[in-house]
C-alpha positions in Angstrom: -2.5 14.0 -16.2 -5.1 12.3 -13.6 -7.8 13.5 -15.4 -6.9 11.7 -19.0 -8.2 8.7 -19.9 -7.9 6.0 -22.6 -11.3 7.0 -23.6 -10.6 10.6 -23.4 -7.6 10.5 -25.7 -9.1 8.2 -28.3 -12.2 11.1 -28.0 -8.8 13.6 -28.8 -7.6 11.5 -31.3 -10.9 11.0 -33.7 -11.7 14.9 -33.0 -8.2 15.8 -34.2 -7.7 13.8 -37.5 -11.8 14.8 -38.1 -10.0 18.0 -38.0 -7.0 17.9 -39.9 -8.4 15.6 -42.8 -11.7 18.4 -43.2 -9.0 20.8 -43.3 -8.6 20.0 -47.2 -11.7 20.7 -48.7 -12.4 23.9 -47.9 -12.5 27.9 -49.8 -8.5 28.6 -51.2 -8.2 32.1 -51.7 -5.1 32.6 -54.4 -3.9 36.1 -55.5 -1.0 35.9 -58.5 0.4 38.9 -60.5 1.4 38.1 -64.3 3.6 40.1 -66.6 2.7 40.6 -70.1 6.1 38.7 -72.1 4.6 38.8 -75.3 1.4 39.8 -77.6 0.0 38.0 -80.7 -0.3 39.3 -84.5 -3.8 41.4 -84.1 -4.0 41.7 -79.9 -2.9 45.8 -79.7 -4.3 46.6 -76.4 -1.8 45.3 -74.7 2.1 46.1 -74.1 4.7 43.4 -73.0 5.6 44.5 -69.4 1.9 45.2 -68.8 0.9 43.4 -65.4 -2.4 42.0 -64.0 -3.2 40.7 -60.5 -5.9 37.9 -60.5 -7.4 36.8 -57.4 -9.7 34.1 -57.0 -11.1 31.4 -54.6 -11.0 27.7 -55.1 -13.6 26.1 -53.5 -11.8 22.3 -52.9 -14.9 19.9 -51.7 -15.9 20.7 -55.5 -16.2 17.6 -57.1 -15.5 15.7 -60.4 -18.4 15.3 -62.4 -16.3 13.4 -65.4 -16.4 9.5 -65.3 -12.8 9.4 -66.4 -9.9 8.2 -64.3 -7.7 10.1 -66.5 -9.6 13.8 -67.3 -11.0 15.7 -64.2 -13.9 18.2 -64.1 -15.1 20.7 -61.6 -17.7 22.7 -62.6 -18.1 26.2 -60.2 -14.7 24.9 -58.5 -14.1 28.8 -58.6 -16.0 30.8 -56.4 -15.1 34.4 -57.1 -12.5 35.9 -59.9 -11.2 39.4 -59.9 -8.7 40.9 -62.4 -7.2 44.4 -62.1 -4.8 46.1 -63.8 -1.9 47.6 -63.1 -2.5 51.5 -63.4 1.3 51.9 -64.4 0.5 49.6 -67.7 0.7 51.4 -70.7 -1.6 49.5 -73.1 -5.1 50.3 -73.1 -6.8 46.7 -71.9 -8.6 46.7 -68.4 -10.0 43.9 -67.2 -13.8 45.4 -66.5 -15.9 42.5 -67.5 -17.9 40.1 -64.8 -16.4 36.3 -64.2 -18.9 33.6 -65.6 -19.3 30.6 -63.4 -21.2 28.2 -65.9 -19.2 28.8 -69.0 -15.5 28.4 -67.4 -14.0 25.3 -67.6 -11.6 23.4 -64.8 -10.0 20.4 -65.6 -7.5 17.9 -63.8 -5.4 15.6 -65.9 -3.9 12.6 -64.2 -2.1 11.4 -66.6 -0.1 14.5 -67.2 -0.3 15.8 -63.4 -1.4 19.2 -64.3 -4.8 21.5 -64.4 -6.1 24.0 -66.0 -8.4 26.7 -65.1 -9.8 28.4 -68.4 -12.0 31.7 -66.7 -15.3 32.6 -68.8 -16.5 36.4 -68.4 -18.8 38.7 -70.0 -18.4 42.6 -70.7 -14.6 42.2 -71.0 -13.3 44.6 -74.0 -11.5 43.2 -77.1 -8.2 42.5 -77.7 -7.5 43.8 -81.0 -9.7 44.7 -83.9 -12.5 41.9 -84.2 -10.9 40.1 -81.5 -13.7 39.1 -78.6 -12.5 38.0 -75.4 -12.6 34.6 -75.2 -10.8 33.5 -71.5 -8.0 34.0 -68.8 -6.5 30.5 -69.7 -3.9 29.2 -66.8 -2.1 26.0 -66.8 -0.3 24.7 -63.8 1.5 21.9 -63.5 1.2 20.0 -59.9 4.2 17.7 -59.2 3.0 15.6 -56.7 0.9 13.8 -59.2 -3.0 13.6 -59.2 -4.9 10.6 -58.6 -8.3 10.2 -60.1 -11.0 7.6 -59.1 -13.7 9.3 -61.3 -17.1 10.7 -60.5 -17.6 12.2 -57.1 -13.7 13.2 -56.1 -13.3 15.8 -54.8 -10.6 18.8 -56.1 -8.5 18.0 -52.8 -8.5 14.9 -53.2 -7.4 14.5 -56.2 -4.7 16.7 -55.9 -4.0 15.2 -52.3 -3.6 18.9 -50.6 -4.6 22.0 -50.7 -3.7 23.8 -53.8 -1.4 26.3 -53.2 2.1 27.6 -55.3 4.2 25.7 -54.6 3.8 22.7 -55.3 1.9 23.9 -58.4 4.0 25.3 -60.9 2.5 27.8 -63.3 2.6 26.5 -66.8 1.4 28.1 -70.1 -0.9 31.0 -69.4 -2.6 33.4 -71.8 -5.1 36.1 -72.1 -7.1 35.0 -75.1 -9.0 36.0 -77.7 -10.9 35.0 -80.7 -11.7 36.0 -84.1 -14.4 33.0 -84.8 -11.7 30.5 -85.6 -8.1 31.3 -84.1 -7.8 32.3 -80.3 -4.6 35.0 -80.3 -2.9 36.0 -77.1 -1.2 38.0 -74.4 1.1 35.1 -73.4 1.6 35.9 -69.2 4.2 34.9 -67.0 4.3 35.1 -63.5 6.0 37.6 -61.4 7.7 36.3 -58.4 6.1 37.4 -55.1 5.9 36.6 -51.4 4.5 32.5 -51.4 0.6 32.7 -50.4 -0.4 30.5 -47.4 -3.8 28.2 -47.8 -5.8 29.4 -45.2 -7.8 26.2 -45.0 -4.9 24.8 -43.0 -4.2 25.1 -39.5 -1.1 26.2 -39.2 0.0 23.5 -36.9 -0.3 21.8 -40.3 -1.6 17.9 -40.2 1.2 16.6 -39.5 1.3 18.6 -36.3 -1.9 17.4 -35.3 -2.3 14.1 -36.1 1.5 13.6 -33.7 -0.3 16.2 -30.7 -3.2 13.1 -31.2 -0.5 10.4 -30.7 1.5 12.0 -28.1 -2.0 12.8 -25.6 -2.9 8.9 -26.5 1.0 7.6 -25.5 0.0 10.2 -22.1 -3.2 8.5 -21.8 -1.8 4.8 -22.2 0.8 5.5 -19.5 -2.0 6.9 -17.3 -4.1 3.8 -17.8 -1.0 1.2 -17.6 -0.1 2.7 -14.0 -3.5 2.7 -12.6 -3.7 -0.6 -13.9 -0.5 -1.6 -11.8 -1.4 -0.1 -8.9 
């Protein structure tokens, strides 16, 4: 312990909660599977049982560009979005089209605490007859609550955390399509799976770091309180 000093563990102490606060705000990568529970009048491609795995990053420094302290939005908060199917499905859908940054919409609503992530794409086939793919619309609820200061927040810190399930809780979630004036749907639900771990993290986790911070400065003031003794 000769070696620390006050000023060493202070040094420790900023590097460490630098650390553990730019942990959140950083690429999420989030892979969910949803099961098919039920279809809409007109969507035929699709059977109820039929699964999909999405997989998609959320890129957290994004930040709001909506003035309101009530209605977040993140344009491009999603970096990448995949869908596959699952080749045991028996409808005929497939999700083969190309994810479109520009035209999705993300949204944060503080009042409600929940989000929704409504993916855009291009190239994806109907749903039904005269049915055009419209979006992969997925609502989650986030329990901890959301707190919204307006322009410039960022999606983490809104949210206050890294997004991960849990906390958030999937809510309504569809598969929709449109006809020009209604949207029909593959209503989804999700199918229970092992809980993914945000990678942004340490996994020490903050709290772990910001006490290894306070336990080397407590080292450091005992250091500096003997040598001031003798």
């Amino acid at each position: 312990m000769k070696g620390i000093t006050r000023k060493h563990a202070i040094a420790a102490l900023a590097l460490i909660l630098l650390w553990s606060t730019s942990a959140i705000g950083a690429p999420v990568p989030i892979s969910l599977t949803f099961e098919v529970a039920s279809v809409d009048a007109g969507v035929t491609e699709f059977a109820v049982g039929d699964r999909f795995t999405l997989d998609f990053v959320i890129e957290d420094s994004t930040t709001d560009t909506a003035g309101s302290t009530g209605a977040g939005q993140f344009p491009g908060l999603l970096t990448s979005f995949d869908a596959t199917a699952d080749p045991a499905n028996t409808g005929a859908w497939m999700p083969s089209g190309a994810y479109s940054s520009g035209s999705s919409n993300f949204v944060t609503n503080a009042f409600g605490s929940n989000l929704t992530l409504q993916i855009h794409g291009t190239g994806y086939p109907d749903g039904g007859a005269g049915l055009t793919f419209h979006d992969f619309d997925l609502g989650f609820g986030w329990p901890p609550g959301i707190t919204d200061s307006g322009t410039g927040d960022t999606f983490a810190e809104q949210l206050g955390a890294t997004f991960a399930l849990p906390p958030a809780v999937l809510g309504g979630s569809r598969i929709r399509f449109t006809d020009g004036l209604d949207f029909p749907a593959a209503t989804l639900v999700l199918v229970p799976q092992a809980l993914p771990v945000p990678t942004p993290v340490s996994t020490l986790g903050n709290m772990g770091l910001i006490l290894l911070a306070l336990l080397l400065a407590a080292i450091a003031t005992m250091t500096f309180t003997r040598r001031m003794s003798t």
